[in-house]
C-alpha positions as a Markdown table, in Angstrom:
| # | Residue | x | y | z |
|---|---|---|---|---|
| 1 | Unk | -59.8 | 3.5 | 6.0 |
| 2 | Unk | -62.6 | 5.8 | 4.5 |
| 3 | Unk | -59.9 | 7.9 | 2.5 |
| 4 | Unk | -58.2 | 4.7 | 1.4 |
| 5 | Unk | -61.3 | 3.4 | 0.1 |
| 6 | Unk | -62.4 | 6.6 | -1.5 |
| 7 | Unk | -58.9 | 6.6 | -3.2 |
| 8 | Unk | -59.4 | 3.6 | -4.6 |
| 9 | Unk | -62.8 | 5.1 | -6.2 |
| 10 | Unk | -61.2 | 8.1 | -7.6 |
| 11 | Unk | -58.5 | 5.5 | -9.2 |
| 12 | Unk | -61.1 | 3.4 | -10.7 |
| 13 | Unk | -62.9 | 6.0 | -11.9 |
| 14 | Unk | -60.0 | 7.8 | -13.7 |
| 15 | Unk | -59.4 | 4.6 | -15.6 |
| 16 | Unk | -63.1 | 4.1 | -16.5 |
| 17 | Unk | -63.1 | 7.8 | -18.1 |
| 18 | Unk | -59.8 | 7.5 | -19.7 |
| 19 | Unk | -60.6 | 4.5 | -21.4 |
| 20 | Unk | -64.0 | 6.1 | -22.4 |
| 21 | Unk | -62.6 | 9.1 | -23.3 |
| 22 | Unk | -59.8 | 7.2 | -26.2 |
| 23 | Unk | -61.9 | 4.2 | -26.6 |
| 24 | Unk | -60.8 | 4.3 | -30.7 |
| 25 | Unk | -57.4 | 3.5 | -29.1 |
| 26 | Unk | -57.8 | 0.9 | -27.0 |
| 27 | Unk | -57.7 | -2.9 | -27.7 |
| 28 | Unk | -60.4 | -5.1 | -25.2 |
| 29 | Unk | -59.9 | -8.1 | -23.8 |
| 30 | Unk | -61.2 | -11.1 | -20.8 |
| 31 | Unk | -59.1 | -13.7 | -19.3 |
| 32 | Unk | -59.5 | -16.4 | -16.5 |
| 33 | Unk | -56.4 | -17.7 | -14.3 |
| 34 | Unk | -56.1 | -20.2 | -12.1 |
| 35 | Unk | -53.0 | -21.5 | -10.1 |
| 36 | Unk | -51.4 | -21.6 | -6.5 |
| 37 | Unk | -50.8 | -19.1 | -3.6 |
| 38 | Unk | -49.1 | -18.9 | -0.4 |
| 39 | Unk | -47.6 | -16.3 | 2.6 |
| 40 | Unk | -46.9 | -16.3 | 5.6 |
| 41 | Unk | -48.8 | -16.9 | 9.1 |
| 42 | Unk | -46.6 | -15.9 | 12.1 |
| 43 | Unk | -47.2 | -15.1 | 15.9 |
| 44 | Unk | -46.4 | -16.4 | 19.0 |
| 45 | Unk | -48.1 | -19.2 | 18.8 |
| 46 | Unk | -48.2 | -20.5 | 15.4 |
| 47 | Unk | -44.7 | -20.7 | 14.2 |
| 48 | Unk | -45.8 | -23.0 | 10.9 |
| 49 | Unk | -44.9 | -22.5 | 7.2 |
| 50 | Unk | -47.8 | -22.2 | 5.0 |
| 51 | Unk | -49.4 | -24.4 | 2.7 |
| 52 | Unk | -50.3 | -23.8 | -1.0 |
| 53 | Unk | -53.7 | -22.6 | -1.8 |
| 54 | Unk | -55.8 | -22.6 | -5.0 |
| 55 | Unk | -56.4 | -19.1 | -6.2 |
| 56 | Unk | -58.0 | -17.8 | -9.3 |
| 57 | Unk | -58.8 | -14.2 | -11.1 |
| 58 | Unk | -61.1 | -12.9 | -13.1 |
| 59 | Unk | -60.0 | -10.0 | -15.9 |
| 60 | Unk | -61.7 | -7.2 | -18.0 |
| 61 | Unk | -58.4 | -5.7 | -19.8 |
| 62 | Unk | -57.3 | -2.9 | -21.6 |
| 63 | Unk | -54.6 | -2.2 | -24.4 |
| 64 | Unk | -53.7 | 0.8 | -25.9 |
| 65 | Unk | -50.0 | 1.2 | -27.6 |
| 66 | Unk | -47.0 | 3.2 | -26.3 |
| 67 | Unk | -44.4 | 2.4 | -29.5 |
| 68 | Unk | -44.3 | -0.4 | -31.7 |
| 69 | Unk | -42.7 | -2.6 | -29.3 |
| 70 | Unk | -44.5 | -1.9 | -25.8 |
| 71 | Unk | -48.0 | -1.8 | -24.6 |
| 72 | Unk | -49.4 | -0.6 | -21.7 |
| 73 | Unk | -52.3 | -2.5 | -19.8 |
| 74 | Unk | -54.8 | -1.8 | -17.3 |
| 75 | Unk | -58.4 | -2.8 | -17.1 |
| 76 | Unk | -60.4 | -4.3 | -13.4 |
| 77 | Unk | -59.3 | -7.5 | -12.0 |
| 78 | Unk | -61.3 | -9.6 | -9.0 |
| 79 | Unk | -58.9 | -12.1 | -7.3 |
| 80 | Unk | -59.3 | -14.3 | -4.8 |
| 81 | Unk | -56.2 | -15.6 | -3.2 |
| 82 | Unk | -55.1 | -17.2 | 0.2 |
| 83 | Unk | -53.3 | -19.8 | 2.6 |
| 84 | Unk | -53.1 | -22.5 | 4.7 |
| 85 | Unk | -51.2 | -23.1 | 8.0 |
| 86 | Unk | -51.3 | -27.1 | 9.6 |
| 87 | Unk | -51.7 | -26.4 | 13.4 |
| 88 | Unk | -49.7 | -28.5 | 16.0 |
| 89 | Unk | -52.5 | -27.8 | 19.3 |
| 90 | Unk | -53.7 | -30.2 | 21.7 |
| 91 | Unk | -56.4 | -29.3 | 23.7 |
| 92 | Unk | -57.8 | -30.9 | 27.0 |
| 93 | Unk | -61.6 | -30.3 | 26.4 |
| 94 | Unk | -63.6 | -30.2 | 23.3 |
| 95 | Unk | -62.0 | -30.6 | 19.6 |
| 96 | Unk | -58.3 | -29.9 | 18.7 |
| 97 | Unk | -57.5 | -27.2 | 15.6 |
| 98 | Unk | -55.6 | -29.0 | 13.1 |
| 99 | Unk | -54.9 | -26.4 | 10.2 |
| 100 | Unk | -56.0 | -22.4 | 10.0 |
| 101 | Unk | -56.7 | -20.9 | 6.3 |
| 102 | Unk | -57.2 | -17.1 | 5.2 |
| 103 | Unk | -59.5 | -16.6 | 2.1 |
| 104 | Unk | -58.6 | -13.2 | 0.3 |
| 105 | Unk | -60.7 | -11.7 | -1.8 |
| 106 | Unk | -59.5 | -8.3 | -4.1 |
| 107 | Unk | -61.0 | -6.0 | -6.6 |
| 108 | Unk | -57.7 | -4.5 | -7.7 |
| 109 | Unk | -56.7 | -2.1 | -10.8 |
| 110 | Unk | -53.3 | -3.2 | -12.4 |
| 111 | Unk | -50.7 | -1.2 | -14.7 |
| 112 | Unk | -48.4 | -3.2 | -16.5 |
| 113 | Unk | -46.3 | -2.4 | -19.4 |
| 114 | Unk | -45.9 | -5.6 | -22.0 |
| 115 | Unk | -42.6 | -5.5 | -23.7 |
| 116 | Unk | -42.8 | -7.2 | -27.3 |
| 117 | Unk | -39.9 | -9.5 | -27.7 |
| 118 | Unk | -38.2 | -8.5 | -30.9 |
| 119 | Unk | -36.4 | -12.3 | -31.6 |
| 120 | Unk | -39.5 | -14.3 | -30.5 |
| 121 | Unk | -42.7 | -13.6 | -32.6 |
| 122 | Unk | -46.0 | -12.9 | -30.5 |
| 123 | Unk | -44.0 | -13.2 | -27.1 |
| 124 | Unk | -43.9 | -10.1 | -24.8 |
| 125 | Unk | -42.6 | -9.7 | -21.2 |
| 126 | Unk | -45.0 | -8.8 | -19.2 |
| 127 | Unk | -44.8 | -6.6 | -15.7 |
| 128 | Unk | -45.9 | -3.8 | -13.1 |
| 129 | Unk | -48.3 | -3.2 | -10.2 |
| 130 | Unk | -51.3 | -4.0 | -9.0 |
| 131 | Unk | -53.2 | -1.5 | -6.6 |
| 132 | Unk | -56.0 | -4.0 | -4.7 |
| 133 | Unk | -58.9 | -3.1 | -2.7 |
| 134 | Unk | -59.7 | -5.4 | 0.3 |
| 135 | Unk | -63.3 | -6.9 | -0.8 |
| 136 | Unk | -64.3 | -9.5 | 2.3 |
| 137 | Unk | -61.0 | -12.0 | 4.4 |
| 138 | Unk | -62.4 | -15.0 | 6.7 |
| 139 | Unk | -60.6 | -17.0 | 8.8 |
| 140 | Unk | -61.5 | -20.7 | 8.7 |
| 141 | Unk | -59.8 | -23.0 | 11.9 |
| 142 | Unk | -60.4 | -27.0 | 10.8 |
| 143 | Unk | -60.3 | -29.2 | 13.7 |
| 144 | Unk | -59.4 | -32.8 | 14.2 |
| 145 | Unk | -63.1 | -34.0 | 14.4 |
| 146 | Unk | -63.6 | -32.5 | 11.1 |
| 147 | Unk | -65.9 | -29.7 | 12.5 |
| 148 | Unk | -64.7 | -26.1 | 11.1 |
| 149 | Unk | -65.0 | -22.5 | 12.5 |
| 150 | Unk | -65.2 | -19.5 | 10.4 |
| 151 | Unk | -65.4 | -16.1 | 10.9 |
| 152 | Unk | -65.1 | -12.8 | 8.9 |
| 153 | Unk | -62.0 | -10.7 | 9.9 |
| 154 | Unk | -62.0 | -8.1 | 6.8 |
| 155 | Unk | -61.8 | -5.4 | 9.4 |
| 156 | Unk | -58.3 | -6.9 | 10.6 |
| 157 | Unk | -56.7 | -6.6 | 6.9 |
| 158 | Unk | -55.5 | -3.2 | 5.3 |
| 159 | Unk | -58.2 | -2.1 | 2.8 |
| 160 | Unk | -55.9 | -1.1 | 0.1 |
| 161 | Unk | -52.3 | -2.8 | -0.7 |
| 162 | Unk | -49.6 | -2.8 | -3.7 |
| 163 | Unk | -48.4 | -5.8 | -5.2 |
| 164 | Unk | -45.9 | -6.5 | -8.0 |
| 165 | Unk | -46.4 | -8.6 | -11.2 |
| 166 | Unk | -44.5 | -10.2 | -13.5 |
| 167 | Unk | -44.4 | -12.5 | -16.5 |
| 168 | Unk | -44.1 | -13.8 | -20.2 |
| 169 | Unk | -47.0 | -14.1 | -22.5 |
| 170 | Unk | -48.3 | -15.5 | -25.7 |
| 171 | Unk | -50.2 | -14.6 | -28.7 |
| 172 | Unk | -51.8 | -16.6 | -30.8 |
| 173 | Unk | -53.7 | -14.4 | -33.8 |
| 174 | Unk | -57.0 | -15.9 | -34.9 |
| 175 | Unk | -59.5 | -14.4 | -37.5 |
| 176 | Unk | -60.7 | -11.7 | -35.5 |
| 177 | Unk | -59.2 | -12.4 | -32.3 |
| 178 | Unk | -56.0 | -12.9 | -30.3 |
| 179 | Unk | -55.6 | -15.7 | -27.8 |
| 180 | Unk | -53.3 | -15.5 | -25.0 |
| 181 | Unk | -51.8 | -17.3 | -22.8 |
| 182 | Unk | -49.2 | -15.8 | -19.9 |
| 183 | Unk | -47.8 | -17.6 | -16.9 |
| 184 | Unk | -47.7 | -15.1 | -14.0 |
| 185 | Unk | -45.9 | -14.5 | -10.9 |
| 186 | Unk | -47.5 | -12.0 | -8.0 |
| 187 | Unk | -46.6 | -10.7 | -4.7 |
| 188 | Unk | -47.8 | -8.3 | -2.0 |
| 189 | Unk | -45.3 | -5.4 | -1.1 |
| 190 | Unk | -47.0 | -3.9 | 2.0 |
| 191 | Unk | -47.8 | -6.6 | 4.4 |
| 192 | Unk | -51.3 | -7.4 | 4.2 |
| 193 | Unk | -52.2 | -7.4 | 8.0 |
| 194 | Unk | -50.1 | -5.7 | 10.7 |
| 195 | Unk | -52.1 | -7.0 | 14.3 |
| 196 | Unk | -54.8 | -9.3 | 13.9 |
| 197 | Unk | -56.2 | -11.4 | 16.4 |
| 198 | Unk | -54.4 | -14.6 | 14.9 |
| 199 | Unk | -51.5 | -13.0 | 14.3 |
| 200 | Unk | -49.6 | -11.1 | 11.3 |
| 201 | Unk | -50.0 | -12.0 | 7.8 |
| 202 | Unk | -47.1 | -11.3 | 5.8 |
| 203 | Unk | -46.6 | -11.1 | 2.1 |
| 204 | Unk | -48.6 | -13.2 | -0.4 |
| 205 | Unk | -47.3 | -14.8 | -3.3 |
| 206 | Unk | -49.2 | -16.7 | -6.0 |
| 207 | Unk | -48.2 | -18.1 | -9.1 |
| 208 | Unk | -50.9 | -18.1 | -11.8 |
| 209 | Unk | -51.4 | -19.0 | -15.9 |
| 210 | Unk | -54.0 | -17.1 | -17.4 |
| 211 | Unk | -55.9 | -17.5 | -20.8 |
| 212 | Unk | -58.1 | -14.8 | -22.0 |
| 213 | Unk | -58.5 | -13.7 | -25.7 |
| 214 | Unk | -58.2 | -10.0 | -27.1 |
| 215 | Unk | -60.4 | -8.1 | -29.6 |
């Protein structure tokens, strides 16, 4: 865990200098998303699909150009990101859980490549990877009197996982800035946790619109 996390330094650290180092280059930008995220909560006792949670993300981004037609992205993101399980347990002495959530929370470093469409003006596709340090999970059990349980499990998760990104934006030039807007879909590779205590968490999935503006 101490090398993943010292990885994950030396990544974030090489994109700090490199943007320092060509800053003439580079185009800035800040965006906000919100939207809906789900995955997978499996063991041998729950056997439930999982609901969708609200997620959101907060971006610091970077541009700098690669040709005319294709730009290549990268910049800090924090993300937080989750799910929900409803719970089917009777118990014979005290409350009963009715539903079992995961709250995520990520400082991750993406590179995607946005592809300027050449028939659409200001529209790009948009897509690439996402390398995501764990920052905190909890585990929150509701139960059927209303009364909830939580407890921090971070040291149950993986401390550094991969996901994929993809999706179509908008600009929209103003005086001195661009605004955007970019519908987005995301997804772990690795599974997120391989032997917790409540189980294995598979893949996450969220789907996302962000706005942000560029300078």
């Amino acid at each position: 865990m101490v090398i993943l996390r010292n990885s994950f330094y030396f990544i974030l650290s090489v994109v700090f200098l490199s943007n320092m180092s060509h800053a003439q280059e580079f185009n800035y930008g800040l965006s906000i998303g919100l939207g809906q995220s789900s995955g997978i909560f499996t063991d041998e006792i729950y056997e439930n699909k999982t609901n969708s949670e609200m997620n959101y993300n907060l971006n610091a981004l970077v541009y700098f150009p690669s040709t005319s037609n294709l730009k290549v992205q990268t910049g800090i993101k924090f993300f937080r990101t989750g799910y929900n399980v409803d719970l089917n347990i009777k118990t014979f002495v005290g409350p009963s859980p009715k539903n079992h959530s995961i709250d995520l929370s990520f400082l991750a470093i993406p590179f995607n490549l946005n592809y300027l469409l050449p028939f659409f003006s200001n529209a790009y596709l948009s897509g690439g990877l996402e390398v995501a340090y764990l920052l905190s999970a909890y585990s929150d059990f509701l139960n059927d009197d209303n009364s909830s349980f939580q407890e921090n499990v971070t040291n149950q998760f993986n401390d550094l996982n991969v996901f994929f990104a993809i999706g179509i934006g908008l600009d929209v030039p103003m005086h001195k800035i661009t605004l955007f807007i970019k519908p987005e879909y995301t997804r772990s590779i690795n599974a997120l946790a391989e032997n917790s205590s409540f189980g294995k968490a598979s893949h996450i999935e969220t789907i996302v619109l962000n706005i942000g503006f560029k300078l």
